[in-house]
C-alpha atoms as an extended CHARMM CRD file, in Angstrom:
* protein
*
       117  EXT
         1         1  UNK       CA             21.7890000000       14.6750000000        9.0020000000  PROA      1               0.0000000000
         2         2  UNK       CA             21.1000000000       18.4890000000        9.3220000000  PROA      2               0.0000000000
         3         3  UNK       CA             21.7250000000       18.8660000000        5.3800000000  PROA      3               0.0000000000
         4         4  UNK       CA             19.5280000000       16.1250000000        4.6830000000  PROA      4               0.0000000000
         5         5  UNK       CA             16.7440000000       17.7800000000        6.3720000000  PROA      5               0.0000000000
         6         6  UNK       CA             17.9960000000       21.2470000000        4.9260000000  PROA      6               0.0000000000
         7         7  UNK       CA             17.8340000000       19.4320000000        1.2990000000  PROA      7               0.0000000000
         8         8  UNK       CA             14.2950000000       17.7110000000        2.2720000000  PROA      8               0.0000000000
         9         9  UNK       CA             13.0580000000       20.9850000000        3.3270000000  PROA      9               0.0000000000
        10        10  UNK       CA             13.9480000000       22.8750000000        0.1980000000  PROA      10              0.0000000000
        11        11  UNK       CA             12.7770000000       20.1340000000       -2.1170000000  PROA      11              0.0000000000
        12        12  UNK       CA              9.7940000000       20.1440000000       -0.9160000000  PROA      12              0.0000000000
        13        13  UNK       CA              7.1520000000       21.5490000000       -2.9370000000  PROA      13              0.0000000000
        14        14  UNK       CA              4.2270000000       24.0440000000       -1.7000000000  PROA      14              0.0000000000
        15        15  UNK       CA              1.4010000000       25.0380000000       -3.4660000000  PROA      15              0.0000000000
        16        16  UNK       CA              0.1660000000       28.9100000000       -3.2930000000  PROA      16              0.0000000000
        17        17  UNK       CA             -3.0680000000       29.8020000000       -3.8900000000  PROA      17              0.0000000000
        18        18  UNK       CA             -5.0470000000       32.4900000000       -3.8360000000  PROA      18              0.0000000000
        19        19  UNK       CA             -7.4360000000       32.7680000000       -0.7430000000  PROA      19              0.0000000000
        20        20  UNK       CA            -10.8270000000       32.0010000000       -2.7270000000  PROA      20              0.0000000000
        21        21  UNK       CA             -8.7420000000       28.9800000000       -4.2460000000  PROA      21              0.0000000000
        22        22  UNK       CA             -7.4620000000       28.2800000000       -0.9710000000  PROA      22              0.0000000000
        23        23  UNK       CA            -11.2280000000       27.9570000000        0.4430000000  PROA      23              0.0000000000
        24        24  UNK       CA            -12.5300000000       25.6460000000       -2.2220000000  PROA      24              0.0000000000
        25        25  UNK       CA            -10.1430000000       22.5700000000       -1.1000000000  PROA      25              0.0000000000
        26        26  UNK       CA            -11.1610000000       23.5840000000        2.3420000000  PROA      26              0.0000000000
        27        27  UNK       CA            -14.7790000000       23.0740000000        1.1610000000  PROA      27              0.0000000000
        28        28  UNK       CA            -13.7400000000       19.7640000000       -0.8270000000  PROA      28              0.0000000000
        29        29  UNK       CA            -11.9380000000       18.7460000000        2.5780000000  PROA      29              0.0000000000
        30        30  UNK       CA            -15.0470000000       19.5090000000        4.6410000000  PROA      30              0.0000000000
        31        31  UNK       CA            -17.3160000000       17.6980000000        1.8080000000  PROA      31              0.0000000000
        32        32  UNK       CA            -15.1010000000       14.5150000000        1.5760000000  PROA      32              0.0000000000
        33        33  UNK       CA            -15.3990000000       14.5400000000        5.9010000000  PROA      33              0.0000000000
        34        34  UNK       CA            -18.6830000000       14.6330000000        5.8180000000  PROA      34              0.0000000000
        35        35  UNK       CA            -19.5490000000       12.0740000000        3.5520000000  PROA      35              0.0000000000
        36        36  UNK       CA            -17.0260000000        9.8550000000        5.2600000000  PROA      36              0.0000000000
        37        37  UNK       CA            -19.1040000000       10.5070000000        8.8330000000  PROA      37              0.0000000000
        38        38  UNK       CA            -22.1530000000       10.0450000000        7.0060000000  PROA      38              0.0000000000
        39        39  UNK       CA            -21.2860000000        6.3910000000        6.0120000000  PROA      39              0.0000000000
        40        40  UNK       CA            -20.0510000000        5.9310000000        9.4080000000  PROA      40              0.0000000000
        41        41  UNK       CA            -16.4820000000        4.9760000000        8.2930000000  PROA      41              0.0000000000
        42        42  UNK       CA            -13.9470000000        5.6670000000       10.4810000000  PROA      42              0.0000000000
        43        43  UNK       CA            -10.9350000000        7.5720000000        9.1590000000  PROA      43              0.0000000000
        44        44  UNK       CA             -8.4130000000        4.6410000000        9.8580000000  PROA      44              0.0000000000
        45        45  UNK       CA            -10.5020000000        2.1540000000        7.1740000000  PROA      45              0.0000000000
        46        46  UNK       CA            -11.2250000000        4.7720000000        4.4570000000  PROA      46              0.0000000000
        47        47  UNK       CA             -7.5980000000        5.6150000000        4.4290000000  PROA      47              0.0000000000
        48        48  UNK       CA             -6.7240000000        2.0440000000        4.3830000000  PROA      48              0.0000000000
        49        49  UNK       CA             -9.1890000000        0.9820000000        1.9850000000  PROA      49              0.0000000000
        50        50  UNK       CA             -7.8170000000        4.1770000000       -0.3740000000  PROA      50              0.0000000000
        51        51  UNK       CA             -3.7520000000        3.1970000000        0.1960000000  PROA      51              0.0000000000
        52        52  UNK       CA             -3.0080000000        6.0740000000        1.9110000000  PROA      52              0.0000000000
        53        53  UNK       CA             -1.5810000000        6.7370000000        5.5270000000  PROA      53              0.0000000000
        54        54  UNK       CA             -3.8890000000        8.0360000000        8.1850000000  PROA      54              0.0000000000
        55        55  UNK       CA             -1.7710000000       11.1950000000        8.2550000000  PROA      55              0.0000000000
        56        56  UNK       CA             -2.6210000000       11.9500000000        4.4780000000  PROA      56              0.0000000000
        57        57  UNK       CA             -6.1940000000       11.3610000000        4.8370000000  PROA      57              0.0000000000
        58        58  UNK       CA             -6.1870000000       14.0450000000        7.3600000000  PROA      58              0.0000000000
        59        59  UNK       CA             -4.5220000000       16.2960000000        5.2070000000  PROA      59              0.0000000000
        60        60  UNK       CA             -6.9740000000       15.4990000000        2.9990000000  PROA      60              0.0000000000
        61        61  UNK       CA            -10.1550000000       16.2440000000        4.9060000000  PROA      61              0.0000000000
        62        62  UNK       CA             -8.6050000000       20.0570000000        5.7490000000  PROA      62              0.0000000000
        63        63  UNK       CA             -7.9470000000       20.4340000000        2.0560000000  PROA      63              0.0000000000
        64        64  UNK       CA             -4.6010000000       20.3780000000        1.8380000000  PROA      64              0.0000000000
        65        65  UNK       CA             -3.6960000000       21.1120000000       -1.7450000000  PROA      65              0.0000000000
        66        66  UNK       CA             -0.1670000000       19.8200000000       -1.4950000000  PROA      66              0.0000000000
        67        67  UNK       CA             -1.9150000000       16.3620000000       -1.5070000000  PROA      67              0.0000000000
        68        68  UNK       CA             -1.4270000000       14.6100000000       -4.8080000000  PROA      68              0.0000000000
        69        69  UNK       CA             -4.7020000000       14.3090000000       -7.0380000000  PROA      69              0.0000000000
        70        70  UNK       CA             -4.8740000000       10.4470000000       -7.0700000000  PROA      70              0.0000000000
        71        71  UNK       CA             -5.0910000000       10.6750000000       -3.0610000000  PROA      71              0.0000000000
        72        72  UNK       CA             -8.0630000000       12.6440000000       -3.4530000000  PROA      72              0.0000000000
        73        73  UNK       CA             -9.3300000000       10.2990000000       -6.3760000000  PROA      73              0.0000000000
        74        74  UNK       CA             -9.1050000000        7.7990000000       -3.9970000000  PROA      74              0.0000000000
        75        75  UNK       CA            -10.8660000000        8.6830000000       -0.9700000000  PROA      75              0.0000000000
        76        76  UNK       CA            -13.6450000000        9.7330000000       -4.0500000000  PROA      76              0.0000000000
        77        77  UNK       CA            -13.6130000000        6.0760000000       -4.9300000000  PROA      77              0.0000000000
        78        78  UNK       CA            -13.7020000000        4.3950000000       -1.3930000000  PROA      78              0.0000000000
        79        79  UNK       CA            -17.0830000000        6.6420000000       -0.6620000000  PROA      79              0.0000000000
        80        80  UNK       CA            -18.4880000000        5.9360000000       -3.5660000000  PROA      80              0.0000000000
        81        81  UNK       CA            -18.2040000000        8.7250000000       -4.9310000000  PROA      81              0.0000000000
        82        82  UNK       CA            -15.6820000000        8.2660000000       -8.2100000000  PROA      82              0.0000000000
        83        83  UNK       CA            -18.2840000000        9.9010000000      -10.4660000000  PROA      83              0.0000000000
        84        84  UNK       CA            -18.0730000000       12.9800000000       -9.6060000000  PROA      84              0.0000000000
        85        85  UNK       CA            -14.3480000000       13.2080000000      -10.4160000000  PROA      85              0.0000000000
        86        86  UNK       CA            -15.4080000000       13.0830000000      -13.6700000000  PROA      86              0.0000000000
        87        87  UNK       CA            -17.2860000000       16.5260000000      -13.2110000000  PROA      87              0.0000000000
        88        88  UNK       CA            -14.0020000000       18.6260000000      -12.8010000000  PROA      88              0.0000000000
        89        89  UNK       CA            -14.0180000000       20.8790000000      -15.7300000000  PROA      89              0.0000000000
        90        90  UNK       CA            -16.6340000000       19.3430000000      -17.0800000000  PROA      90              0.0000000000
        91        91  UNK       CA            -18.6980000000       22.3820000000      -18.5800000000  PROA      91              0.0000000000
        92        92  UNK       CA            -15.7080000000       24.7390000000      -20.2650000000  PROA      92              0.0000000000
        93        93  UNK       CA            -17.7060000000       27.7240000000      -20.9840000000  PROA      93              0.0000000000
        94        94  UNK       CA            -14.7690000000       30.2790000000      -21.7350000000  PROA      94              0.0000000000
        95        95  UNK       CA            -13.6400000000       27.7630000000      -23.7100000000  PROA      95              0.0000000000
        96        96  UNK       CA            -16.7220000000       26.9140000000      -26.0330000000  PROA      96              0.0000000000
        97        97  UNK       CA            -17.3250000000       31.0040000000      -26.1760000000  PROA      97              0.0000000000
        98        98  UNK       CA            -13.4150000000       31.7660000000      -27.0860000000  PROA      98              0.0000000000
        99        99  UNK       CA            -14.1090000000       28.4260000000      -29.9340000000  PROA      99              0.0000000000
       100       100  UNK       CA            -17.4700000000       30.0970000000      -30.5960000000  PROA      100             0.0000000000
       101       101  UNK       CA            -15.9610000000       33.3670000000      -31.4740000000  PROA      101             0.0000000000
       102       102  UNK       CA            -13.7000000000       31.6520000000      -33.9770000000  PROA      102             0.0000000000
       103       103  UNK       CA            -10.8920000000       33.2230000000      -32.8920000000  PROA      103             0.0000000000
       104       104  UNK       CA             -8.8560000000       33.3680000000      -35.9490000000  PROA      104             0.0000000000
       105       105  UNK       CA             -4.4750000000       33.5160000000      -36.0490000000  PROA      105             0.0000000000
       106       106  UNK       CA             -3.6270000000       36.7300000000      -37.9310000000  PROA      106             0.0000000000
       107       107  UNK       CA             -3.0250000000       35.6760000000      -41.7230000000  PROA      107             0.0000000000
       108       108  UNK       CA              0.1870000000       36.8130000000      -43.1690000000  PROA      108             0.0000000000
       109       109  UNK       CA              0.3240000000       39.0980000000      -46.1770000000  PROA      109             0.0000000000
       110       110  UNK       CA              1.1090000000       37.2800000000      -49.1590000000  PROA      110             0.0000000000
       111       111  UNK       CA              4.2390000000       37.5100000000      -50.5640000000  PROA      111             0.0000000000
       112       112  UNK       CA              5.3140000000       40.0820000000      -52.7580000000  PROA      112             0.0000000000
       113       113  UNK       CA              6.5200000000       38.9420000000      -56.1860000000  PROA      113             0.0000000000
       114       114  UNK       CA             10.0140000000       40.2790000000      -57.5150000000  PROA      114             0.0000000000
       115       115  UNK       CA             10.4510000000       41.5460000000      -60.6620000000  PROA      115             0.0000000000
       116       116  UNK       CA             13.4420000000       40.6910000000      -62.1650000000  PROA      116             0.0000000000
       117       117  UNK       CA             14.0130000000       43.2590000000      -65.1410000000  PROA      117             0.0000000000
């Protein structure tokens, strides 16, 4: 039993973020919380409304980023609020400047031609 929770331990996967990346799911948590309160839901019937456990909705709300995507997708959809999923990298601005630039692959030099003679 002690290597199985050894094993379970080990498997698990964590995250690691950098602080300011850290703080933004902690705002998202906060966000998602308060929009919850706001519709007077209570955290027992959004989780069970979304298919997740109690415990994960928690996790959730204090923007825990081990939490799978389609958890937070979820609690998005039982508040109503599904649509703004669809804002996540939304407006790629390094991108379009980087495609703007036309950043070109360096061209080989054409091939030398052998004499024979």
């Amino acid at each position: 039993m002690l290597y199985l929770s050894i094993l379970m331990i080990i498997m698990k996967r964590s995250v690691n973020l950098l602080p300011r990346q850290r703080r933004k799911f902690i705002q998202l948590g906060e966000r998602l919380k308060l929009a919850r309160l706001r519709r007077r839901l209570s955290a027992t019937l959004v989780a069970e409304r979304a298919g997740i456990s109690r415990a994960t909705l928690h996790k959730i709300e204090l923007g825990d980023p081990n939490v799978a995507m389609g958890s937070y997708f979820q609690i998005l959809r039982v508040l109503g609020l599904e649509s703004d999923f669809g804002l996540l990298a939304l407006d790629d601005q390094m991108g379009r400047k980087l495609q703007d630039l036309d950043l070109v692959t360096k061209k080989r030099a054409p091939r030398r031609k052998v004499e024979n003679g």
